[in-house]
C-alpha positions as CSV (number, residue, x, y, z in Angstrom):
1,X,-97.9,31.1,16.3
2,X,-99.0,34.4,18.4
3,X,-96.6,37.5,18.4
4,X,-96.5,40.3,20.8
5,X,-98.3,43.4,19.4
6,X,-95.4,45.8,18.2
7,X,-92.8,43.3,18.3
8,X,-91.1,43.3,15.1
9,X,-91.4,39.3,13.5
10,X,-88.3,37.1,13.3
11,X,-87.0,36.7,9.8
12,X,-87.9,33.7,8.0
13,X,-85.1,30.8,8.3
14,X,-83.0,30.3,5.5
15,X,-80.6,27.3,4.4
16,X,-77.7,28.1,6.5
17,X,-79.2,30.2,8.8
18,X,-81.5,29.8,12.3
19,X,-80.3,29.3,16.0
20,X,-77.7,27.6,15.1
21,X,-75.8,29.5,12.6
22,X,-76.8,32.7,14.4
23,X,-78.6,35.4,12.8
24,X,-77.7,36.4,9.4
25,X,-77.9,40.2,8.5
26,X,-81.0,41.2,6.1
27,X,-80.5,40.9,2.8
28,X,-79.2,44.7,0.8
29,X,-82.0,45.2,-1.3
30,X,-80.8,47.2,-4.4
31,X,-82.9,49.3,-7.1
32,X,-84.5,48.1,-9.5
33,X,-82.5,46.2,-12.2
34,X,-81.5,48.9,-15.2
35,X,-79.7,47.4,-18.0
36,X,-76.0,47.6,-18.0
37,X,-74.0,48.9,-21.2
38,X,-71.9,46.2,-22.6
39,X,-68.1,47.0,-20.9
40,X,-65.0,45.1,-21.6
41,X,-64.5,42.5,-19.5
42,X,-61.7,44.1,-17.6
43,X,-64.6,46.7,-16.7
44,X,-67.7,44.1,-15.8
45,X,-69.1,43.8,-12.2
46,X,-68.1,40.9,-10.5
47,X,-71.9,39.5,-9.9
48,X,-72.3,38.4,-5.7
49,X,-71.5,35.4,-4.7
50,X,-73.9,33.2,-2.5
51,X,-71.8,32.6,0.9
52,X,-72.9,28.9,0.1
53,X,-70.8,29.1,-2.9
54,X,-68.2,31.2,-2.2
55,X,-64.7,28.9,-1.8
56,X,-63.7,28.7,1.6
57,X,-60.2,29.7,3.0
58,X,-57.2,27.7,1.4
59,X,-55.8,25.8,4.2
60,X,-53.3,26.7,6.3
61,X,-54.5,30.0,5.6
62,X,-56.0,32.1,9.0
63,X,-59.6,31.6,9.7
64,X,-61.7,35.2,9.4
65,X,-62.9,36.6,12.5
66,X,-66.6,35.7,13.2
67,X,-68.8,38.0,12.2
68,X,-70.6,40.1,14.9
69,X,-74.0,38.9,16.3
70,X,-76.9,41.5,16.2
71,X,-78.9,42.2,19.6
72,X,-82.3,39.8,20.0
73,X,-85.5,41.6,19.7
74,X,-86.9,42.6,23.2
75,X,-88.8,39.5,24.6
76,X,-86.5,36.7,22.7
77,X,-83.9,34.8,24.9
78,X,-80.5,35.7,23.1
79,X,-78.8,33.2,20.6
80,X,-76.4,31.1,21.3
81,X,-72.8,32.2,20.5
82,X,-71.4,30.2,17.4
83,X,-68.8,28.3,18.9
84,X,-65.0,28.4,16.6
85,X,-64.2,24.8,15.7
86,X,-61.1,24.0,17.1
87,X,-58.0,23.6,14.7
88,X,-57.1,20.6,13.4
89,X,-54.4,18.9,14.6
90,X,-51.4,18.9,12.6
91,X,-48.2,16.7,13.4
92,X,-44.7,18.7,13.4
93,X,-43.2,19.4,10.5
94,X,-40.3,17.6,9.4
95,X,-37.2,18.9,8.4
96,X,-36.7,19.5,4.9
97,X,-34.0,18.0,3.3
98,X,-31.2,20.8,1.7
99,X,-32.2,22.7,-1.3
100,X,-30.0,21.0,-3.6
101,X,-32.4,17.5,-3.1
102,X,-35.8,19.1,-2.8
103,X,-37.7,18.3,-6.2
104,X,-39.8,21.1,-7.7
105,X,-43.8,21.0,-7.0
106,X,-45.5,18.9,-9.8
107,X,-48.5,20.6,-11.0
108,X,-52.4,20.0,-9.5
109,X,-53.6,16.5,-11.2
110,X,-50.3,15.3,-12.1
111,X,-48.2,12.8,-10.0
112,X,-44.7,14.1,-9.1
113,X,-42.4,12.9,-11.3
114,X,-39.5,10.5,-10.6
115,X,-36.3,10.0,-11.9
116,X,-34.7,7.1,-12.7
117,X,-32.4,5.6,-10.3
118,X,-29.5,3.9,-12.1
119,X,-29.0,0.4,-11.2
120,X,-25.7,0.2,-8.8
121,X,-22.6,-1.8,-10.9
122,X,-21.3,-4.9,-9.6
123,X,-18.9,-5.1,-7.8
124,X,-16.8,-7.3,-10.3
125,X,-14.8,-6.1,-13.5
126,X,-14.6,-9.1,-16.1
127,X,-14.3,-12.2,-14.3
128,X,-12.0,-11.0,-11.5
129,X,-14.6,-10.1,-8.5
130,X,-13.7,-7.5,-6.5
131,X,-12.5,-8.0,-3.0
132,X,-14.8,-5.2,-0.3
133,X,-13.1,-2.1,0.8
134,X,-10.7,-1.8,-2.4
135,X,-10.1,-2.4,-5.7
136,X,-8.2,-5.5,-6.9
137,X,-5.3,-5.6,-9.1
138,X,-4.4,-6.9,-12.9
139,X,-3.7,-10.5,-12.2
140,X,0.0,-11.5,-12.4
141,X,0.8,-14.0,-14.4
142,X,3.4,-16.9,-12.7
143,X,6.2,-16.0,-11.8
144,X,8.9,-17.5,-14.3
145,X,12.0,-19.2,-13.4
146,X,14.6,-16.5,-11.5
147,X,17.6,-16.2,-14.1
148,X,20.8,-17.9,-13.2
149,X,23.1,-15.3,-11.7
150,X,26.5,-14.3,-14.2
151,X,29.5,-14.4,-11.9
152,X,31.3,-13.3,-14.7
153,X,29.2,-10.0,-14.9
154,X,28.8,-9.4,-10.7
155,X,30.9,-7.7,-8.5
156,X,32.2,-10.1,-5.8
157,X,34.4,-10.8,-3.2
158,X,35.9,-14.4,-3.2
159,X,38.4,-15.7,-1.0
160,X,39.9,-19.1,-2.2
161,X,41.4,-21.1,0.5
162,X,43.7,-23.9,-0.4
163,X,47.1,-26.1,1.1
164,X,50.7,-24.6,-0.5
165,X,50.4,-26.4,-3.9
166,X,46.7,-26.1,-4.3
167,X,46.8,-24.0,-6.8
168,X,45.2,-21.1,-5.4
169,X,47.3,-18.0,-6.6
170,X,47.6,-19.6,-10.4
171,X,44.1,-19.8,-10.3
172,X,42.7,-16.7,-9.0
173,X,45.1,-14.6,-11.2
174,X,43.6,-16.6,-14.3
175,X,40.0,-15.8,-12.9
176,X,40.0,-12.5,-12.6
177,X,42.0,-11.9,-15.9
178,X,38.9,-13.3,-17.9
179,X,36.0,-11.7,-16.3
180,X,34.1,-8.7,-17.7
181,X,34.1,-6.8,-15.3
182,X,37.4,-5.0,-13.4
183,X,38.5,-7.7,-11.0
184,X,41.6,-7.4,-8.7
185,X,43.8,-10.0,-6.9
186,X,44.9,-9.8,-3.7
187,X,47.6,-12.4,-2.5
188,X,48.0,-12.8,1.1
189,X,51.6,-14.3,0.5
190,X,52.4,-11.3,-1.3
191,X,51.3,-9.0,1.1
192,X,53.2,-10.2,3.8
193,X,56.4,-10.2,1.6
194,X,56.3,-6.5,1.5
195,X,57.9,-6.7,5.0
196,X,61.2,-7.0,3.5
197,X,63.7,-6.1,7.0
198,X,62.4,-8.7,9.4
199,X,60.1,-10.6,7.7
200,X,58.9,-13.4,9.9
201,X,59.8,-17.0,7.4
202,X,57.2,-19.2,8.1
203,X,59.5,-22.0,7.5
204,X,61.5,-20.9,10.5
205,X,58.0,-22.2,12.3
206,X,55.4,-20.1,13.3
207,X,55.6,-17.7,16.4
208,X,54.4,-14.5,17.7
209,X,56.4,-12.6,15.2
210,X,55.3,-14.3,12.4
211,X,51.6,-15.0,13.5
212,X,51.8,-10.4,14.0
213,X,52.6,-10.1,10.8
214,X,49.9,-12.9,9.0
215,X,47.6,-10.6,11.3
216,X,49.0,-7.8,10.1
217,X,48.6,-8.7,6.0
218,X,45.4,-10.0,6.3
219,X,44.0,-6.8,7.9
220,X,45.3,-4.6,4.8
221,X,44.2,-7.1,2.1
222,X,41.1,-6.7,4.1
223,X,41.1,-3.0,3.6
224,X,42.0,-3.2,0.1
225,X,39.1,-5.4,-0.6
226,X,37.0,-3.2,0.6
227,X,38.6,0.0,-1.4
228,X,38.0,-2.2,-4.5
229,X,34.1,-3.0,-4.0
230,X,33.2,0.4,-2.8
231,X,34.9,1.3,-6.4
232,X,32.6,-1.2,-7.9
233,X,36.0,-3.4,-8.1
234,X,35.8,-7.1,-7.6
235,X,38.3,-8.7,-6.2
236,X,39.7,-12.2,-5.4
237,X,41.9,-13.1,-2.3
238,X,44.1,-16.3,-1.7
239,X,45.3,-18.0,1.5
240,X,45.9,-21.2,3.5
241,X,42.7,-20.6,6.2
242,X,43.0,-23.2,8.4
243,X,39.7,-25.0,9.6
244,X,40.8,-25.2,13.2
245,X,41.9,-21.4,13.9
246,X,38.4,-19.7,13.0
247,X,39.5,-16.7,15.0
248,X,43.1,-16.1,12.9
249,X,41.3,-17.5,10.1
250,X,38.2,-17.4,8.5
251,X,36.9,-15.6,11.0
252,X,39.4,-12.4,11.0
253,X,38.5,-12.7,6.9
254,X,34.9,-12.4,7.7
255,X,35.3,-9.2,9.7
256,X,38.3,-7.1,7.7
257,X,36.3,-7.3,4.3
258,X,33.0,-8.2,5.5
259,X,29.7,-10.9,5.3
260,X,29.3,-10.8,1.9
261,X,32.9,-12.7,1.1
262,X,32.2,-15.8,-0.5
263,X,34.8,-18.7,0.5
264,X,35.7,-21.6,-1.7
265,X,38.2,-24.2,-0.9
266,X,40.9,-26.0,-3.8
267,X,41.4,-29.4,-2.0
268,X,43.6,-31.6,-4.4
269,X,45.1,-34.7,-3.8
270,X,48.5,-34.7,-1.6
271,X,50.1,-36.2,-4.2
272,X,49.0,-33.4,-6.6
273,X,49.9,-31.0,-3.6
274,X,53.4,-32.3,-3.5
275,X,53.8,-32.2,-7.3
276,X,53.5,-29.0,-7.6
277,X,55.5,-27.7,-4.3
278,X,58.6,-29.3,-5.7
279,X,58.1,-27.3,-8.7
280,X,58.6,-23.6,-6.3
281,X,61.4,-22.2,-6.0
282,X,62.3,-19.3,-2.9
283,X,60.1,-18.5,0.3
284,X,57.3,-20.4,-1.3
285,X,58.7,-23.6,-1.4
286,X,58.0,-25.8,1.9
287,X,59.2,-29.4,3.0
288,X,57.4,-32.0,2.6
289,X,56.3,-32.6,5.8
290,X,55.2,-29.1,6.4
291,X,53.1,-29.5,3.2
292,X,51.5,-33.2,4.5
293,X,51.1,-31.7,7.8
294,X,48.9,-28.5,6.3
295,X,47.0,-30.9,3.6
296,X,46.0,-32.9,6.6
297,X,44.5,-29.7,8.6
298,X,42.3,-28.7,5.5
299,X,40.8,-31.8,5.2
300,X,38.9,-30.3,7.9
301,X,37.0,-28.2,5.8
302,X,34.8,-31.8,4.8
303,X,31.8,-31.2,6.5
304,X,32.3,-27.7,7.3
305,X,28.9,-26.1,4.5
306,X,31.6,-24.5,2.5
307,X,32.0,-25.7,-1.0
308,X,35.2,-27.9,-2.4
309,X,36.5,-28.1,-5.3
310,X,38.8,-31.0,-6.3
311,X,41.1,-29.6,-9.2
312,X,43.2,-32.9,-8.7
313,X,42.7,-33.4,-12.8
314,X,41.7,-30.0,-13.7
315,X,43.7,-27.3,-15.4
316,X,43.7,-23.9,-14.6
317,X,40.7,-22.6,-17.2
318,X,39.0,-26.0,-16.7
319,X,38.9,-25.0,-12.6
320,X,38.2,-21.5,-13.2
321,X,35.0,-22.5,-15.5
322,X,34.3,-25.2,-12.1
323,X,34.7,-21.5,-10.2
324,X,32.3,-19.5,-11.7
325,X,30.0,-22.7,-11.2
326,X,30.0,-22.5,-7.9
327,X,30.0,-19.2,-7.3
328,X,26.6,-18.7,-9.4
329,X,25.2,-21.5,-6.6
330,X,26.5,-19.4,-3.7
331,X,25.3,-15.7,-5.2
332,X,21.6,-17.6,-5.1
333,X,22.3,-19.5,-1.9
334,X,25.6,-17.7,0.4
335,X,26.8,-20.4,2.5
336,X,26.0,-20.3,6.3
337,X,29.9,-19.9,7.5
C-alpha cells in the first residue's frame, strides 16, 4: 500500500479500534521503568487499566460523554461519527408499596429471604363451626320445663263471681288470710253498705237508684284495687257479675282495676245455694225466688272461657286449695274474657 510523500502514516489498528470505533488517541509513552520503593499499600499506584478491562458504568447510572474525535490527516475522507446506542427501554416503575411492607435488599448471590406465612385458622372452634360474618355462641342446652307459677307467693288481682250463697265472701276472706304475701279483700256488698242514708235495698228490686249506687261501689273497689297493687298489695274482690250485663258487669270490672284481673266463678248447686241463704240474717238474706232467679242467670257463665269451680262438696280450705289451682293455670294461660 503506497502513501503520499510527507503524509504522516495511519496508526496501526488495534482490538477495539479502526473506522468503526473511531480513532483512539496514541498511546502516553512514559520513561523508562525505575524501580519503585516498597510503599504501604494505602500509598501504591493504582497500575492503568486496559479500557477493555475497565468495568463499565453500573446501570442506571449516566452514560459518559463520547470522547472527542481528532481531525483526519489531510488527504483521508473523515471517520464516521460513533453513533450513541439508544437507551434501553425500561417499563414504568411501579409503585412501591409503603415502607412498613418493603423487605430489606438481600445481599448479591443470596435469594431474598421469605417469611413464613402462618397458615389461616379455621373457621370452627371445637366441633361447633362458625356461621360467616360473626362468631357463634356457647350452645344452650334445652330449655327445661318452665316452673309452675306460686299463687301463693304472686301479687294478683282476682275477682270471684258467684250467686248469693255461693260462698264467695267466706271464701275470699279465708284466701287471702293464708297467703304469704299481703293480700286485701274487697267486698262489693260491703262497699255499697257504706251508703248508710238512702241506701238503695236491692230487695226493694233493682232501679236507677240502686243500679247508681252498684255503679258507684264497683268504681271505688276498683280504685282501691288498684291503690293495693301499685303498693305491691294483692287483693281479692267478690260479687254476683252477671253473664248477660257485660257492660255493668264484667266489663265495668275489667276497666276500673284493669286487664290483668283474673275472674273465677263459685257455681254450686241451687240446692247448696239455698242452704246456705236461709242461714243469713239482715240485707244479705234474699227470697227464694230472687236466689233461683240469680242461680239461673250464672249458669250462663257455661261456655263463657272463664273457669268454674263447683264447691258444691267442698269446704272453705278445700275450695281455697281448688283456688290457688286454678289460678296457677290462669297466671300461665289468662283467660280470653
Amino acid at each position: 500500500m503506497q502513501h503520499a510523500v510527507g503524509s504522516p502514516l495511519p496508526p496501526p489498528q488495534q482490538p477495539g479500534q479502526g473506522a468503526h470505533a473511531g480513532w483512539a488517541p496514541a498511546p502516553h509513552r512514559s520513561a523508562p521503568h525505575q524501580p519503585v520503593p516498597d510503599l504501604p499499600a494505602a500509598h501504591r499506584p493504582v497500575p492503568d487499566v486496559p479500557a477493555a478491562h475497565s468495568p463499565g458504568p453500573r446501570p442506571g447510572a449516566s452514560r459518559p460523554a463520547a470522547p472527542a474525535v481528532p481531525p483526519p490527516p489531510p488527504g483521508f475522507p473523515a471517520p464516521p461519527v460513533p453513533q450513541q446506542p439508544p437507551a434501553p427501554h425500561r417499563p414504568p416503575a411501579s409503585p412501591q408499596p409503603p415502607a412498613a411492607q418493603q423487605q430489606p435488599p438481600a445481599p448479591s448471590g443470596r435469594p431474598p429471604a421469605r417469611h413464613p406465612v402462618a397458615p389461616s385458622a379455621p373457621d370452627a372452634t371445637g366441633h361447633v363451626p362458625l356461621p360467616p360474618g360473626g362468631p357463634a355462641g356457647t350452645p344452650a342446652a334445652p330449655p327445661a320445663a318452665a316452673p309452675v307459677p306460686d299463687p301463693a307467693a304472686t301479687t294478683l288481682a282476682v275477682l270471684l263471681i258467684g250467686p248469693a250463697g255461693a260462698g264467695k265472701t267466706s271464701v275470699a276472706k279465708y284466701w287471702a288470710d293464708h297467703r304469704r304475701v299481703p293480700t286485701a279483700h274487697i267486698s262489693l256488698d260491703d262497699v255499697r253498705e257504706w251508703v248508710r242514708s238512702g241506701f238503695a235495698d236491692p230487695r226493694s228490686g233493682w232501679n236507677e237508684n240502686s243500679e247508681a249506687q252498684y255503679r258507684l261501689a264497683r268504681r271505688t273497689c276498683g280504685f282501691a284495687a288498684r291503690n293495693f297493687l301499685a303498693n305491691g298489695i294483692s287483693c281479692i274482690l267478690d260479687d254476683a257479675v252477671f253473664p248477660d250485663r257485660p257492660v255493668v258487669g264484667l266489663g265495668g270490672w275489667k276497666r276500673h282495676v284493669g286487664p290483668g284481673l283474673l275472674p273465677v266463678v263459685l257455681l254450686p248447686g241451687l240446692d247448696i245455694v239455698l242452704e246456705r241463704n236461709a242461714e243469713r240474717t239482715g240485707t244479705r238474706r234474699l227470697s227464694d225466688e230472687e236466689v233461683a232467679r240469680i242461680h239461673g242467670r250464672m249458669a250462663g257463665w257455661y261456655g263463657s272461657g272463664l273457669p268454674i269451680i263447683d264447691n258444691s262438696q267442698l269446704d272453705i280450705p278445700g275450695t281455697a286449695r281448688v283456688l290457688d289451682e286454678v289460678l296457677a293455670r290462669a297466671i300461665a294461660s289468662p283467660p280470653a274474657w
